[in-house]
C-alpha positions in Angstrom: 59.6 29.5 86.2 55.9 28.4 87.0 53.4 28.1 84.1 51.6 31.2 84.2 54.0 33.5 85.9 56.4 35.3 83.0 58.3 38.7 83.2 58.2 41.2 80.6 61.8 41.4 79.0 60.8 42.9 75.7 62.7 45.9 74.4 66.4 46.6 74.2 68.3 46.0 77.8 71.8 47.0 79.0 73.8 45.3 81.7 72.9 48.8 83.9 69.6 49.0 82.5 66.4 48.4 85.1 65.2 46.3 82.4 68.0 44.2 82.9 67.0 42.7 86.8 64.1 41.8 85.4 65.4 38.0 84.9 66.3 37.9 88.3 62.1 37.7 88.8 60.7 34.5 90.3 57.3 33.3 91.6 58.4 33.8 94.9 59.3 37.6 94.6 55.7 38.3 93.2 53.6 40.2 95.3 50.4 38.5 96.9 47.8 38.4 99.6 45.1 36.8 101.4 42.0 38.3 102.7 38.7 37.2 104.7 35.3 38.4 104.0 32.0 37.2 105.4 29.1 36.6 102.5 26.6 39.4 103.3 23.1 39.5 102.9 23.4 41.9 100.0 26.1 39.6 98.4 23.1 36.9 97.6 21.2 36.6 94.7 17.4 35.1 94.7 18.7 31.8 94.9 20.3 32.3 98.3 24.2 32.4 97.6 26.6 34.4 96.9 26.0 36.9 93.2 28.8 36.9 90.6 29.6 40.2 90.7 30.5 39.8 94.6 34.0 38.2 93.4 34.5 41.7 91.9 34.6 42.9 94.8 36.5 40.6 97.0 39.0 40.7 94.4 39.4 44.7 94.2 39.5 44.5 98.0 42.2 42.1 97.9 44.1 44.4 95.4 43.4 47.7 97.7 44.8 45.7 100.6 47.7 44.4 98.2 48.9 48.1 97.1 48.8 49.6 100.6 50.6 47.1 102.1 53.3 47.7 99.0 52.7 51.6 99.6 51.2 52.2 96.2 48.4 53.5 97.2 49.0 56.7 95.2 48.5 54.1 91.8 43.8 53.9 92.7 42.6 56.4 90.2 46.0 55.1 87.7 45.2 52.0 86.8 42.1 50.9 84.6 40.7 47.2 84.3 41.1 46.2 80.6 40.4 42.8 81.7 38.3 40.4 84.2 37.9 36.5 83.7 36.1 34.5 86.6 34.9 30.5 86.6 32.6 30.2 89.3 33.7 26.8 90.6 31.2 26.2 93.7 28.3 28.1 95.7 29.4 30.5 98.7 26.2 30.8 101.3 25.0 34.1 103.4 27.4 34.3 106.6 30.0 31.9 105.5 33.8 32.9 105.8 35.4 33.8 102.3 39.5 34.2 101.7 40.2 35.6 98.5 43.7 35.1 97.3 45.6 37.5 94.7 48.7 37.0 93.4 50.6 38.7 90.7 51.7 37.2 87.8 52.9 39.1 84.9 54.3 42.5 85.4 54.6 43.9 81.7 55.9 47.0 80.6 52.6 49.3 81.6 50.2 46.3 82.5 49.8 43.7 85.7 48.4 40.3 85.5 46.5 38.7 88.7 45.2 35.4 89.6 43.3 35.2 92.0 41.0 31.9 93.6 38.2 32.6 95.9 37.3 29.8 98.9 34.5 29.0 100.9 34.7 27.3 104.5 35.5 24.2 102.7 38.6 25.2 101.1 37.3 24.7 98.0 38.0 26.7 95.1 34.4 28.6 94.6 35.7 31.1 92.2 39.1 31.1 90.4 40.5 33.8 87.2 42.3 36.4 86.7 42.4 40.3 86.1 45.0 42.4 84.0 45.3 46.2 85.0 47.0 48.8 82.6 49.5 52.1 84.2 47.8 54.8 82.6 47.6 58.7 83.4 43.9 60.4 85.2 42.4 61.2 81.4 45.0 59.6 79.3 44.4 57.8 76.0 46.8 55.3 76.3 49.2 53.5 78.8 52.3 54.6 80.3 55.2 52.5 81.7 55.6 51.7 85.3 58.0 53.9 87.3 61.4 51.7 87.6 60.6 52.5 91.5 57.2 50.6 91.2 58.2 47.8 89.3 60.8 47.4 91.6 58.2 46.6 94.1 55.7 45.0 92.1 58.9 42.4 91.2 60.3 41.9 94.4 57.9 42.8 97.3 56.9 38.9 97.6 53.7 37.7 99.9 52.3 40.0 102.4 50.5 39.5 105.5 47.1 38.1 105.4 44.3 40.1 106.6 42.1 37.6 108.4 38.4 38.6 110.2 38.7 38.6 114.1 36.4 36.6 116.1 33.5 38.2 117.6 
């Protein structure tokens, strides 16, 4: 398995359990996707290029695009951020073509782990990190699991369709 990309196999498992497939998991099966933004005029800072909290954004975009294209739509409003972690690797300038690239890592028992790497024209990385979301009932205190029929998606779905800007 690649460095970074682990399943969750904690807790007692059964040949027939759900649990059990979970070793069958592999980079490849993760879930990811790549999307184009242009850098906005309200995406700069004073300094001309692109603010930090923009890859907030592209990234959250990138996971909206990810979930419908999984049909989990129904999961927005379910799963809280309990953690975001960015290096910002290189300046991105007003008008220039962004892809932002989200993959799933980690699929524990009632979390998910992303990376994600944001690039500039140049191809260069310009911001690169990850963010971990939690399953968690509107109002609840604490997480839940993931439905077996989720996780079955979130394991095996593998990379979707890039959403790319048109010309014109």
């Amino acid at each position: 398995m690649e460095k970074g990309t682990t399943m969750d196999t904690s807790g007692p498992q059964s040949a027939a359990s759900p649990a059990n497939s979970r070793a069958e998991v592999t980079p490849q099966n993760l879930p990811s996707v790549v999307i184009e933004r242009r850098v906005e005029w309200i995406d700069t800072d004073a300094a001309g290029h692109y603010h930090h909290s923009t890859v907030v954004r592209w990234v959250e975009s990138a996971e909206a695009v990810l979930l419908r294209r999984l049909g989990l739509a129904h999961l927005f409003g379910s799963t809280p951020r309990v953690r975001f972690e960015a290096d910002y690797r290189a300046r991105l300038w007003f008008g220039e073509t962004v892809r932002t690239e989200l993959r799933v890592t980690k699929v524990g028992t009632s979390s998910l782990h992303y990376a994600f790497t944001v690039r500039g024209e140049s191809e260069e990385a310009a911001a690169t990190g990850r963010m971990v979301i939690a399953h968690a009932a509107a109002r609840a205190t604490g997480s839940v699991p993931w439905p077996d029929d989720v996780r079955e998606v979130l394991t095996k779905a593998g990379p979707q369709t890039s959403e790319l800007l048109t010309s014109g």
